[in-house]
N, C-alpha and C positions, 0 to 999 in steps of 0.2 A: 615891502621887504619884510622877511621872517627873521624874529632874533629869536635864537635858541642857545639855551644853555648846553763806448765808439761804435753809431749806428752803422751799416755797412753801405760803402760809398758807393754809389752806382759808379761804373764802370765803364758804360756802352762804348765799343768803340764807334770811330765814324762809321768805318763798313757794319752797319748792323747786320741784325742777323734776315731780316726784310728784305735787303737788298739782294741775298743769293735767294731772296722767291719760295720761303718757306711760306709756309698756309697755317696762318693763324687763328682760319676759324675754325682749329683742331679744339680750340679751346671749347669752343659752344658745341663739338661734337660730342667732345668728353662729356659735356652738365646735359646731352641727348642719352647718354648708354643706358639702358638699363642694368648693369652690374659695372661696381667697379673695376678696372683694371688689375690683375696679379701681378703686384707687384715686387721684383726682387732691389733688395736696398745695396747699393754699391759703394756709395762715399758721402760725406758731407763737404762741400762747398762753401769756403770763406765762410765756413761755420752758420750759416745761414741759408743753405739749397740740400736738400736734400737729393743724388742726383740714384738714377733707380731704373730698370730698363724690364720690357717685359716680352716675348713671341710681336708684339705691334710695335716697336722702339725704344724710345729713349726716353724718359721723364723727368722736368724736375720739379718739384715741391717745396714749395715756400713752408718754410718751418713756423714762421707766426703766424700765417695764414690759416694753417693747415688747423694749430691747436687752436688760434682762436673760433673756427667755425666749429671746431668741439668742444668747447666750452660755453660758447655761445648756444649751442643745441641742450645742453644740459640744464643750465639756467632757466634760459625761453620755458622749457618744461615744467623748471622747478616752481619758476613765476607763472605759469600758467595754469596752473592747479589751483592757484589762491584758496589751501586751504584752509577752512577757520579754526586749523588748531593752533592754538597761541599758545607763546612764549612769555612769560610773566616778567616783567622788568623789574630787577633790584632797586632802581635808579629809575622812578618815570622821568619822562622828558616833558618840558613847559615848553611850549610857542607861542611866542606872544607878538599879537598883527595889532595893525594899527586897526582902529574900530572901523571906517569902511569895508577893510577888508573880512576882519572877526565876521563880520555881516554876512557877507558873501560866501565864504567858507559854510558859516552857520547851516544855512542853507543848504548846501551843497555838498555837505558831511557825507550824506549816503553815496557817493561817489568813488571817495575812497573806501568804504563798506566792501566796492566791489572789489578792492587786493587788498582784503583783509586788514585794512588799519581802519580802527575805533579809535575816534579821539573824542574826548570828553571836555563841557565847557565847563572849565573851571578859572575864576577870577575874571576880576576884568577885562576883557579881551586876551583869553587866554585857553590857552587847550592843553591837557595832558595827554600823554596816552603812555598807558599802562604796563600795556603787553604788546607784541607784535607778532607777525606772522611768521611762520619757521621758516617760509622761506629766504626772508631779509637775515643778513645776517646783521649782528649785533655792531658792528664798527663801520654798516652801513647806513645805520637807523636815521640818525638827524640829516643828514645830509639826501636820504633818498626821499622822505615824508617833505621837506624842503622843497623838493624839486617836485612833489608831484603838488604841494600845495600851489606852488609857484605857476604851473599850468594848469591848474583847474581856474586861480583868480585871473590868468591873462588870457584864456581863453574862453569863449563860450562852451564849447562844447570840451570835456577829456575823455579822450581815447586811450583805455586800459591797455588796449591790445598794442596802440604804437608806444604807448609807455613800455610795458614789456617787453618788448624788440628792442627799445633805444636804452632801457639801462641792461639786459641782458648783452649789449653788444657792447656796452663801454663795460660790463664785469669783465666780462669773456677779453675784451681786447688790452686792459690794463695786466690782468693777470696772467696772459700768455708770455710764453718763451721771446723773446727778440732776436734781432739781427745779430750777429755776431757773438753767438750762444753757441759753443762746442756741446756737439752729443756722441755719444759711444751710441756703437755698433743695436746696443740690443733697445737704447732708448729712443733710435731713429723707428727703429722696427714696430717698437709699441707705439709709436704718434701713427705710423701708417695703417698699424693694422684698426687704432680707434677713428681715424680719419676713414677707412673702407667702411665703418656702420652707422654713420651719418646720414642723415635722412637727403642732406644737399651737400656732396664730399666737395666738388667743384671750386667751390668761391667760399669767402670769408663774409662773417657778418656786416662787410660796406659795400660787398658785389664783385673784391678784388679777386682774380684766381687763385686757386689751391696750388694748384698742377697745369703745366702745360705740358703737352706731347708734340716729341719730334718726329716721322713716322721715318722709315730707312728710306723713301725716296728723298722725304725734307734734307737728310744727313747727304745725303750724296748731290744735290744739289750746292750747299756748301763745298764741291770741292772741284 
């Protein structure tokens, strides 16, 4: 251990929408397109569906979905640069481990070298670190060096890159929009049009979808 100093209620009915025989591997068709779909924005939905229709149907778009796989793409990037220009801390931060661990850490310092955090041994089982990488931001600092210290000692091996993905996806997924988040007209428009230049528009940083499409045959089956 390191010491350092109203969601929107699903709804389904029983007759889903399954049951009139729509094709729902529309959705692995969509994350197939090579361009995304043109889309025109119609309404927002219990403040939470964006819904939006284009020449191929109907769509709707998960509004937390949608910003968290773009926020998530920004991050991943900003975290994936780990570049070594630092951020000078007013205020260094102390970790202090118990001495098996201080050992192991020891060790294993150049590790975190590779996302740019330098910790220095100072005192008794003890590390500062000084400065940090511009990418962390500052009210992330103790808590994310924590967490990477925490799996470099409980694991053999750390992997930068699935560190990057897992706290890229909890930035991105804390600081998006939620469920039952009203948007005007021109602020639905901007999440779609930044959701169209995403390198994976499709799904959200845990695999869930962005968007699914009804096509007009799906629609007329419902009826």
């Amino acid at each position: 251990t390191v010491e350092s100093s109203n969601e929107f209620t699903d709804r389904t009915p029983k007759n889903s929408v399954s049951n009139f025989g729509v094709d729902f591997d529309n959705i692995e068709k969509l994350s197939q397109q090579s361009t995304f779909p043109q889309l025109e924005y119609l309404a927002q939905l219990h403040a939470t569906y964006l819904l939006c229709q284009s020449k191929e149907g109907l769509y709707l778009v998960d509004q937390h979905a949608a910003q968290e796989r773009i926020k998530y793409e920004y991050w991943k990037d900003k975290i994936g640069e780990v570049s070594m220009e630092q951020q000078i801390l007013l205020a260094p931060y102390l970790f202090t481990l118990p001495t098996n661990d201080f050992i192991v850490l020891a060790e294993k310092k150049d590790l975190l070298h590779e996302a740019g955090v330098f910790l220095e041994e100072y005192g008794e089982n003890q590390f500062i670190l000084r400065e940090h990488p511009i990418w962390l931001k500052e009210t992330e600092i103790e808590k994310s060096i924590n967490e990477m210290i925490d799996i470099i000692l409980s694991s053999k091996e750390f992997s930068l890159k699935k560190y990057r993905h897992d706290l890229a996806a909890m930035v991105a997924c804390k600081s998006s929009i939620k469920a039952n988040h009203p948007l005007d007209a021109e602020s639905a428009r901007a999440l779609l049009r930044e959701l169209s230049t995403c390198k994976n528009p499709y799904s959200c940083a845990h695999g869930r979808p962005t968007i699914v499409h009804f096509s007009g045959d799906d629609i007329q089956k419902m009826f």
